[in-house]
C-alpha positions, 0 to 999 in steps of 0.5 A: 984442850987435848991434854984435857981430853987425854985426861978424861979418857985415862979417868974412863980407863981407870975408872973402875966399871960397875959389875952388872947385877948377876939374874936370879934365874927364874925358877929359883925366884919362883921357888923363893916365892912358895917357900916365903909364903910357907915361912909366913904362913907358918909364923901366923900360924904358931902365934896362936899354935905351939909346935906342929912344923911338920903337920903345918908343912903338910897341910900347905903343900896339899893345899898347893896342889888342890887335894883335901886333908883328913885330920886324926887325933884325940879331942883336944889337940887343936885339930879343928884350931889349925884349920880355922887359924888355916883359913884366917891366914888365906883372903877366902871363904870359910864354913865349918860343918859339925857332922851330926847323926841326923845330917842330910846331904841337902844340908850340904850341897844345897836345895831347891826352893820354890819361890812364890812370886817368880812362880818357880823353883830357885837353888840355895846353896849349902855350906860346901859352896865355900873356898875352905870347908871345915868338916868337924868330927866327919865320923859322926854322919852315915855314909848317906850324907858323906857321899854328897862330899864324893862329886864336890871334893873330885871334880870340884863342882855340885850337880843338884836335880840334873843342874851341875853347879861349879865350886870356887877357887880354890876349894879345899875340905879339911876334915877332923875325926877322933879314933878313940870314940867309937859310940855313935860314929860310922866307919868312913867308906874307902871310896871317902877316904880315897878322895882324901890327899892326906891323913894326918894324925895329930899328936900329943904335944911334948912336955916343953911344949905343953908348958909353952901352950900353958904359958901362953894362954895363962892371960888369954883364957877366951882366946882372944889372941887367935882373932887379934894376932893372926893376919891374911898372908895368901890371897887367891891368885898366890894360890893358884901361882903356888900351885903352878909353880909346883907342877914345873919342880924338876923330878927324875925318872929314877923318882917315878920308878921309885914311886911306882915301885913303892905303890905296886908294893903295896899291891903285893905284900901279905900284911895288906889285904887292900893296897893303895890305887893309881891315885895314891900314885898321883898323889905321891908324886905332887905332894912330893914336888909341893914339899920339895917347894916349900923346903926351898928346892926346884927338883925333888929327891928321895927323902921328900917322897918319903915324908909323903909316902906315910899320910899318903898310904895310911887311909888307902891300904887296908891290913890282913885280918891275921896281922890286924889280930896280931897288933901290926899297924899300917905306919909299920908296914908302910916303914918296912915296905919303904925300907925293902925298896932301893933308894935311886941315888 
């Protein structure tokens, strides 16, 4: 019985003992969680679109921290494709607006009706009383109609005849405008273009890629792919997770000044005649922690500012007159501007 026991205890010794199972810590199983719901939005997405990594990226991660997305490009580019294909990735509400000339914003924001049998008057609400709007050709309505957007894309709610209606969530505006057609279009006012997180101009594709959108659809003329193939990944509640996330990603103090020191410069630079305010400042800094999210890192460094800097400032700041005529464009001055500033190391 004892030589038994002593076995048993020199099988225990010797034994080797299992190695506890080392903690992820959380903040990296929450930054795996925003950067696999990007990389599954993203292979949606480019099932149906060919390329547009970066402008995809782009519109997520204002999406994430609940700003609003100007899309610029010449008609044909999948401007309009990418915000519903967008949508049909998110479980939620969509509505498309075509802008038109003759808009009113009770088109927009709703009415109030009056009902016949209860003797009194009942609201009706517009097409903005959705989670994703899609705003086609922006460009299109005077700014009457576009400042029914103001108070909806700022605080997220719609006051009609003294009675403030609050928006759902989430609730995002992605806009479309072409820069090239100037008949019939009406400038957007600074004050609308302000309440937008980002433009974002939307390219021709390269040649391999033009070949690859050719090949792709050289069967599928209708489309028919785009309602077929393209699933919901995100739901409501990963939005707001991801949005929650995103606000913890660690940034340095160094980054702040950097930031600031990048805004203030616009402020003082002889090629602008307007630079950008304390939003764009704002607006800096949180699509800075989303990109740095979706890249797959906790903390933000300096070239994450710099890939927001550009659709951040390039509908905020305005070009002097005098560069305006010689041909300097905002992208250049917002290059130069970004290279006149010492990195933090």
């Amino acid at each position: 019985m004892e030589n038994e026991k002593q076995t048993q205890e020199k099988e225990k010794i010797e034994t080797p003992q299992e190695a506890p199972t080392p903690l992820v810590p959380e903040q990296n199983k929450d930054i795996v969680f925003v950067n696999e719901l990007f990389e599954k939005t993203r292979t949606e997405i480019q099932k149906v679109v060919v390329g547009n990594d970066d402008l995809i990226q782009l519109i997520l991660a204002g999406m994430f921290t609940g700003g609003h997305i100007l899309l610029e490009g010449v008609p044909g580019v999948a401007k309009t494709l990418i915000a519903k294909l967008i949508a049909q990735c998110m479980q939620i509400d969509f509505k498309r607006i075509q802008f038109t000339p003759d808009l009113m914003p009770s088109d927009l924001i709703g009415i109030n009706v009056f009902n016949l049998k209860k003797s009194e008057f009942t609201f009706k609400k517009g097409p903005l009383f959705s989670n994703l709007v899609l705003i086609d050709e922006i460009n299109r309505s005077p700014a009457k109609t576009q400042s029914a957007l103001f108070e909806a894309m700022e605080e997220k709610q719609i006051t009609v005849d003294g009675e403030t209606y609050p928006l759902g969530f989430p609730f995002f505006v992605v806009a479309t405008q072409n820069p090239i057609e100037q008949e019939g279009t009406y400038k957007l006012p600074e004050a609308q273009l302000d309440r937008f997180l980002f433009k974002l101009k939307v390219d021709y594709p390269s040649f391999e890629n033009e070949i690859n959108i050719l090949d792709r659809f050289k069967n599928d003329f209708t489309t028919a792919k785009i309602s077929t193939t393209v699933k919901s990944v995100v739901s409501p509640k990963d939005i707001k997770k991801c949005a929650e996330i995103i606000e913890n990603i660690h940034i340095k103090k160094e980054l702040i000044t950097y930031i600031a020191s990048i805004v203030h410069e616009t402020r003082n630079n002889g090629s602008l005649f307007l630079g950008a305010s304390p939003r764009a400042s704002m607006a800096i800094l949180k699509t800075a922690k989303a990109i740095a999210a979706l890249r797959g890192r906790d903390f933000v460094t300096p070239d994450d500012i710099q890939t927001v800097c550009y659709p951040v400032l390039n509908h905020r700041i305005i070009l002097s007159p005098e560069k305006e005529m010689e041909g300097v464009t905002i992208d250049s001055v917002i290059k130069d501007l970004i290279k006149k500033i010492d990195v933090p190391r």
